[in-house]
KEFIFI-982413 format. One record per residue (C-alpha): residue number from 1; residue in three letters; chain; z, y, x. Coordinates in nm, 3 decimals. Each point is the difference from the previous one (the first is absolute). Layout:
BEGIN
<node NUM,"Ala","A",<Z,Y,X>>
...
END
This chain:
BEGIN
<node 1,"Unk","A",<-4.126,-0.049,-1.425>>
<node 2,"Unk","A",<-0.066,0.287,0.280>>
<node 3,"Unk","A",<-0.041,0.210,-0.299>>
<node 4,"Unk","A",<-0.156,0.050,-0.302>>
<node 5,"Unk","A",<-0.274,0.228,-0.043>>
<node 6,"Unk","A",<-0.142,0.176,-0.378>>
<node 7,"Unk","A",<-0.346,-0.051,-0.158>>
<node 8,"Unk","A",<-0.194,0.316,0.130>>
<node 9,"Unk","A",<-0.193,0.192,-0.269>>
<node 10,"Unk","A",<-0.369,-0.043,0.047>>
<node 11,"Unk","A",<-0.018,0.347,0.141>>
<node 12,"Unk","A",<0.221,-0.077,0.293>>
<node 13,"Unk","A",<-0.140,-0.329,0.132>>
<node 14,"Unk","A",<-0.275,0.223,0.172>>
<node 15,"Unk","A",<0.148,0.156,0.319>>
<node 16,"Unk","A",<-0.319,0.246,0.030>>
<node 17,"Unk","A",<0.182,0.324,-0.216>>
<node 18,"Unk","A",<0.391,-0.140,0.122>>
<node 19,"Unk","A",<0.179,0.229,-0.164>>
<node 20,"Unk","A",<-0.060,-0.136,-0.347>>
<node 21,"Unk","A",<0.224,-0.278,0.178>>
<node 22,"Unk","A",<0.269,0.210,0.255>>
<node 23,"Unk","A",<0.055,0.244,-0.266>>
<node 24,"Unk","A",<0.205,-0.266,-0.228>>
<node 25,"Unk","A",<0.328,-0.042,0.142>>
<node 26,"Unk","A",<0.062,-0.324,-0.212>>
<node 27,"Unk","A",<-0.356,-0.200,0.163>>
<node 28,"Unk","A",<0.088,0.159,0.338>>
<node 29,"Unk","A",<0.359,-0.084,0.031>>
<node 30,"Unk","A",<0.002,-0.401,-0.052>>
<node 31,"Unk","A",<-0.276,-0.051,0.330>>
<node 32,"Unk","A",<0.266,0.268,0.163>>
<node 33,"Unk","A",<0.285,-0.234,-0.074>>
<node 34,"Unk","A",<-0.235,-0.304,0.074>>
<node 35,"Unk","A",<-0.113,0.164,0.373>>
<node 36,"Unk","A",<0.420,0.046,0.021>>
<node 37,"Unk","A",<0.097,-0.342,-0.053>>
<node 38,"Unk","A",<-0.344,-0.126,0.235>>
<node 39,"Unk","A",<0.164,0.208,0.306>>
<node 40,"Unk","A",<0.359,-0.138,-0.055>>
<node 41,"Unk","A",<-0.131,-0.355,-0.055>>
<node 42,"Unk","A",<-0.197,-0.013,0.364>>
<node 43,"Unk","A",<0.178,-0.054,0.296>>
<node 44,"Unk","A",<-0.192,0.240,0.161>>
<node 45,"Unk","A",<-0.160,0.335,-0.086>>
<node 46,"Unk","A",<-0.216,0.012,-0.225>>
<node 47,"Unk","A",<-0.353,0.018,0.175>>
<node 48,"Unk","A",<-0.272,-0.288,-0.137>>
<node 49,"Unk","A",<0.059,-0.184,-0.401>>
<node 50,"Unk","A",<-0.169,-0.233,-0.129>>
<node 51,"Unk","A",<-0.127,-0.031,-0.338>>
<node 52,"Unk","A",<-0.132,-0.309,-0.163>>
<node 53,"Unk","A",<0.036,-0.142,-0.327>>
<node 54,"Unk","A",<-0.049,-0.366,-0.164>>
<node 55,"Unk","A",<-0.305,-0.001,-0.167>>
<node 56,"Unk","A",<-0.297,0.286,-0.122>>
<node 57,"Unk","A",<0.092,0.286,-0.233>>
<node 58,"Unk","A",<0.407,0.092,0.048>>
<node 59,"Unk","A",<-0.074,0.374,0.112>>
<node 60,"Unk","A",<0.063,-0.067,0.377>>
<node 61,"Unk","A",<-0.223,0.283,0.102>>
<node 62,"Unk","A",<0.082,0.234,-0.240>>
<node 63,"Unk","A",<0.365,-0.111,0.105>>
<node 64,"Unk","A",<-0.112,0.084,0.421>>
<node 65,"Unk","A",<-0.176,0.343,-0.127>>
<node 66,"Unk","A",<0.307,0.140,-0.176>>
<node 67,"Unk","A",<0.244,-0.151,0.233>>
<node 68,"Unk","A",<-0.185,0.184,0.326>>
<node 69,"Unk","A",<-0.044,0.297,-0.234>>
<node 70,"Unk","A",<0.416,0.023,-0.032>>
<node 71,"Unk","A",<0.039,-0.029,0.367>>
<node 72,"Unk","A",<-0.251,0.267,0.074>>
<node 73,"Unk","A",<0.141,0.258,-0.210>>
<node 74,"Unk","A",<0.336,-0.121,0.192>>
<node 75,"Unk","A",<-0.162,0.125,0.277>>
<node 76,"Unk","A",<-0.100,-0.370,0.152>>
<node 77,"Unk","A",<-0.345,0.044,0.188>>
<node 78,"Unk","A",<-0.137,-0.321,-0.208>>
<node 79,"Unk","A",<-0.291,-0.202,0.009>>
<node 80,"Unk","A",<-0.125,-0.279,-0.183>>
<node 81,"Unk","A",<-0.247,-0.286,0.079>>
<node 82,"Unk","A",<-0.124,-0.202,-0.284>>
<node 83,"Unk","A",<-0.116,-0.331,0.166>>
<node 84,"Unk","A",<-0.077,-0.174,-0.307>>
<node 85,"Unk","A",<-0.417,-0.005,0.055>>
<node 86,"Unk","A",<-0.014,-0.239,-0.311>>
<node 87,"Unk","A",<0.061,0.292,-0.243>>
<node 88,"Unk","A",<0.114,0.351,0.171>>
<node 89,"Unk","A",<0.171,0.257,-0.207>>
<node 90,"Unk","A",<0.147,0.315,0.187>>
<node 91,"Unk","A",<-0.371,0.134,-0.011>>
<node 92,"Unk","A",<0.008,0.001,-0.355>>
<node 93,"Unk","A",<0.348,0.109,-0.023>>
<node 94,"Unk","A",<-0.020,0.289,0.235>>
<node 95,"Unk","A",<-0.415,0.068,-0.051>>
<node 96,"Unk","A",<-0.098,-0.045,0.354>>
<node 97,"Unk","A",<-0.351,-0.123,0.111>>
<node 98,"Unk","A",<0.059,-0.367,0.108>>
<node 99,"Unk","A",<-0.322,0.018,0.241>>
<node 100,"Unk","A",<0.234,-0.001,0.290>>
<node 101,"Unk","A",<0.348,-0.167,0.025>>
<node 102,"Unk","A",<0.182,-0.282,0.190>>
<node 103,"Unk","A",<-0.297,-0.293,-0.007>>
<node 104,"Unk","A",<-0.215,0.304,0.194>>
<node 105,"Unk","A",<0.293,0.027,0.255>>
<node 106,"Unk","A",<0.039,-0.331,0.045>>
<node 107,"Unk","A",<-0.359,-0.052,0.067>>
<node 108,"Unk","A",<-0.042,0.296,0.315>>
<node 109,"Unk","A",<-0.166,0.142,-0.237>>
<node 110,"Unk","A",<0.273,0.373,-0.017>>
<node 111,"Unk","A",<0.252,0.066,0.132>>
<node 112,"Unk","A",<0.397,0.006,-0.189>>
<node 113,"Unk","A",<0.045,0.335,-0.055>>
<node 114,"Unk","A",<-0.383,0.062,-0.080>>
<node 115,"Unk","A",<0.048,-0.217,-0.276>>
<node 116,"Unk","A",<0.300,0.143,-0.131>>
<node 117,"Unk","A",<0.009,0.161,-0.343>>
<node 118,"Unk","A",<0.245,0.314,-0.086>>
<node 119,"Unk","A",<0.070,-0.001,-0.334>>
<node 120,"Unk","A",<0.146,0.247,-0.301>>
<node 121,"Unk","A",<0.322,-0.073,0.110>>
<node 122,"Unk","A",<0.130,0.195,0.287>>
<node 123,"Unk","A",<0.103,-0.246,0.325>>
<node 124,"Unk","A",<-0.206,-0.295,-0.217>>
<node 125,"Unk","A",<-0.305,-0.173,0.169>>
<node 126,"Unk","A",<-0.149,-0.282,-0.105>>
<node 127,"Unk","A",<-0.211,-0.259,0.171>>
<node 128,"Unk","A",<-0.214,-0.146,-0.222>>
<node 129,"Unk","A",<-0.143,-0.381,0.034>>
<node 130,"Unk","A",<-0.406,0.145,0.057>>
<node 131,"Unk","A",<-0.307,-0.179,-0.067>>
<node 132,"Unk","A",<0.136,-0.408,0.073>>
<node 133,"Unk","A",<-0.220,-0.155,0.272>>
<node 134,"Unk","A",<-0.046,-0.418,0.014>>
<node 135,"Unk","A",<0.353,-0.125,0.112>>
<node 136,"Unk","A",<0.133,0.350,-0.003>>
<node 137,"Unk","A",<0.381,-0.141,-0.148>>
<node 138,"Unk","A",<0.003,-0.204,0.321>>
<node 139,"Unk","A",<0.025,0.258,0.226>>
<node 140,"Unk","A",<0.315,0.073,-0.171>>
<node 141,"Unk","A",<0.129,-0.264,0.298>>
<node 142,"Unk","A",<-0.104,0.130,0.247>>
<node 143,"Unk","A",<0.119,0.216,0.353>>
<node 144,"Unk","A",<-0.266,0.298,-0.141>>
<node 145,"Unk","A",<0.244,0.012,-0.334>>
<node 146,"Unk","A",<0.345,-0.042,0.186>>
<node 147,"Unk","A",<-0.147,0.309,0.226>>
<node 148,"Unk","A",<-0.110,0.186,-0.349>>
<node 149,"Unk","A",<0.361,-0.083,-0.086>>
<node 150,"Unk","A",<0.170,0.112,0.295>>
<node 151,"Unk","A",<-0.192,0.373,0.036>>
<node 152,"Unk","A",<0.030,0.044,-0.373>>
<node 153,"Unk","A",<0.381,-0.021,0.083>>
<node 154,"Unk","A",<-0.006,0.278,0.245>>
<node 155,"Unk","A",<-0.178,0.221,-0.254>>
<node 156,"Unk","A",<0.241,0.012,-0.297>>
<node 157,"Unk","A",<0.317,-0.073,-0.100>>
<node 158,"Unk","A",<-0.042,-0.277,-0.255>>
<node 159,"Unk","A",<-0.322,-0.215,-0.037>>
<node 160,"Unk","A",<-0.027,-0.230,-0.334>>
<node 161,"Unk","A",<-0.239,-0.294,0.002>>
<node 162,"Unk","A",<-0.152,-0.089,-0.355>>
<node 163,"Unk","A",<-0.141,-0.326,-0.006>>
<node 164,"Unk","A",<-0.089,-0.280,-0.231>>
<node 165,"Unk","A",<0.156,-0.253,-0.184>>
<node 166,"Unk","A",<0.238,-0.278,0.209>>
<node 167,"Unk","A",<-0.143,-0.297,-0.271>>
<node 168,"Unk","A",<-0.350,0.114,0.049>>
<node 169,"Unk","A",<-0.063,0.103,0.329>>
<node 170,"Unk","A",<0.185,-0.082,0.370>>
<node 171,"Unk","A",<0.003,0.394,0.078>>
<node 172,"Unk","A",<0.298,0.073,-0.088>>
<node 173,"Unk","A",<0.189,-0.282,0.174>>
<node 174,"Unk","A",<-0.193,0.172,0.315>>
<node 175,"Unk","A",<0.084,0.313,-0.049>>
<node 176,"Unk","A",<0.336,-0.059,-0.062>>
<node 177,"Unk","A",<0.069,-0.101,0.356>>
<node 178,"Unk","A",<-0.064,0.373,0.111>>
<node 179,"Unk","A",<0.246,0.179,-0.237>>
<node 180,"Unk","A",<0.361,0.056,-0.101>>
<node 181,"Unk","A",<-0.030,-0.281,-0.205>>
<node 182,"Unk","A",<-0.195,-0.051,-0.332>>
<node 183,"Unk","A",<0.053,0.145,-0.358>>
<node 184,"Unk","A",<-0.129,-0.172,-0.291>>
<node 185,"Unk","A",<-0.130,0.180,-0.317>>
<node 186,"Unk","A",<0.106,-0.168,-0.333>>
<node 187,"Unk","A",<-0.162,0.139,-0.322>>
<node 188,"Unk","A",<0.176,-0.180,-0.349>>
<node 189,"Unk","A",<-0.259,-0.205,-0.201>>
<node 190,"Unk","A",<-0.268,0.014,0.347>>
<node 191,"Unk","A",<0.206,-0.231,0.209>>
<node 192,"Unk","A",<0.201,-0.329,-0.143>>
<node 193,"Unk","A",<0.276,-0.166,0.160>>
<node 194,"Unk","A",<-0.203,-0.319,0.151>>
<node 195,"Unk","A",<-0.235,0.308,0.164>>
<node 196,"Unk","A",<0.291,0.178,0.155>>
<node 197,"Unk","A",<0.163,-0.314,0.120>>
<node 198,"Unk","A",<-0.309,-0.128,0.157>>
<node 199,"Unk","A",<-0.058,0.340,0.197>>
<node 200,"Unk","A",<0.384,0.019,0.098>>
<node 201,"Unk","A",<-0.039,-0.390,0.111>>
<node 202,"Unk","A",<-0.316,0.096,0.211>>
<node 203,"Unk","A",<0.144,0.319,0.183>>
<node 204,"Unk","A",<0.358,-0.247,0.084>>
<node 205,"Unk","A",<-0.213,-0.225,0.140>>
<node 206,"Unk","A",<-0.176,0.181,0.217>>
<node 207,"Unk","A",<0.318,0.164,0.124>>
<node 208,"Unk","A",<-0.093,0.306,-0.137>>
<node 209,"Unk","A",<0.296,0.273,-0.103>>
<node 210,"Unk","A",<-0.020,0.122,-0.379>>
<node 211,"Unk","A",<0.165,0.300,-0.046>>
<node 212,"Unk","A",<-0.016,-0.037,-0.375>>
<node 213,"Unk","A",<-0.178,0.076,-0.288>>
<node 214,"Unk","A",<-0.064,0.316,-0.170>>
<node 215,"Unk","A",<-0.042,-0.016,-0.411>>
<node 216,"Unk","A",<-0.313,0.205,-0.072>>
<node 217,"Unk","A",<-0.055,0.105,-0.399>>
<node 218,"Unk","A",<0.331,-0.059,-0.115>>
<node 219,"Unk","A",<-0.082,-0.065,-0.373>>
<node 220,"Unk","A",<0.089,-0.348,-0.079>>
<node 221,"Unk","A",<0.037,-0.356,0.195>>
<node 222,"Unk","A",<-0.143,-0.223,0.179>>
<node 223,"Unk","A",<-0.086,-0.307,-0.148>>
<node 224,"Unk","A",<0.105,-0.349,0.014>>
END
């Protein structure tokens, strides 16, 4: 794996009071070493991840949150998107209205850095998913996104996309066309092998570049 990242205590999984997180040197330090081996394994610099994982409930966002927190403190200007409209966590993580967000950009409806959230963290904003409109993970594919995309670029130094499960949902398989290449979140005893296989199969045959996978909640194994 990319790396291999702790079980958080309950009172670090929430990114609104971040020092109960930043302040322990032995959370902090494996999504440093993780970010580390993420810049050495692209080709390029290090400017738009992907995060996806196989199916529901491996910690992927919590994953995204404490990743972009690391590179902040690193002094990264970072923001992340959470596409997933199916069930959106950075609000929650970060307690941050989700009124307005990414569907509301999307639809004309505010402008990209109007809807951009500053968070706890210093050089951390978050985009949250907003109130999901009919059809709102379609736009996902379209110009308005790739343009979303392409200014959020010019406005910090790394941008992370959360989004939702490759088995479940074809966002991810999108999304992944726009980044560095895609990194899949494995949690022991959430995912089994025929799970990850399938959503390794899908993103090969859709000629889409997986960076690896990153071991979230390290107690255990995953199952047969």
């Amino acid at each position: 794996p990319l790396g291999e990242l702790p079980a958080l205590p309950l009172n670090t999984r929430y990114l609104w009071q971040p020092d109960s997180f930043l302040n322990q040197a032995s959370l902090v330090e494996p999504y440093r070493k993780l970010l580390k081996t993420l810049e050495f394994r692209t080709p390029t610099p290090l400017n738009l991840l992907v995060f996806s994982s196989a199916v529901a409930g491996e910690g992927r966002s919590t994953v995204v949150a404490h990743l972009a927190a690391v590179a902040a403190i690193l002094n990264h200007q970072t923001l992340i998107i959470d596409t997933d409209f199916h069930n959106p966590q950075q609000e929650q993580i970060f307690n941050l209205p989700h009124s307005t967000g990414l569907a509301d950009v999307l639809h004309h409806k505010l402008s990209l850095q109007a809807a951009i959230q500053a968070t706890e963290v210093e050089n951390l904003s978050v985009l949250v998913a907003g109130e999901s409109l009919l059809r709102s993970s379609l736009l996902l594919e379209t110009p308005e996104f790739k343009a979303l995309l392409t200014q959020a670029l010019e406005m910090f130094d790394l941008v992370i996309l959360d989004t939702p499960p490759v088995n479940a949902y074809s966002d991810a398989l999108t999304l992944s066309q726009s980044g560095d290449g895609m990194v899949l979140v494995v949690c022991p005893g959430v995912s089994n092998r025929k799970e990850l296989l399938r959503a390794s199969n899908e993103l090969h045959k859709n000629g889409i570049s997986l960076i690896g996978f990153v071991t979230n909640n390290t107690k255990g194994s995953i199952s047969n």
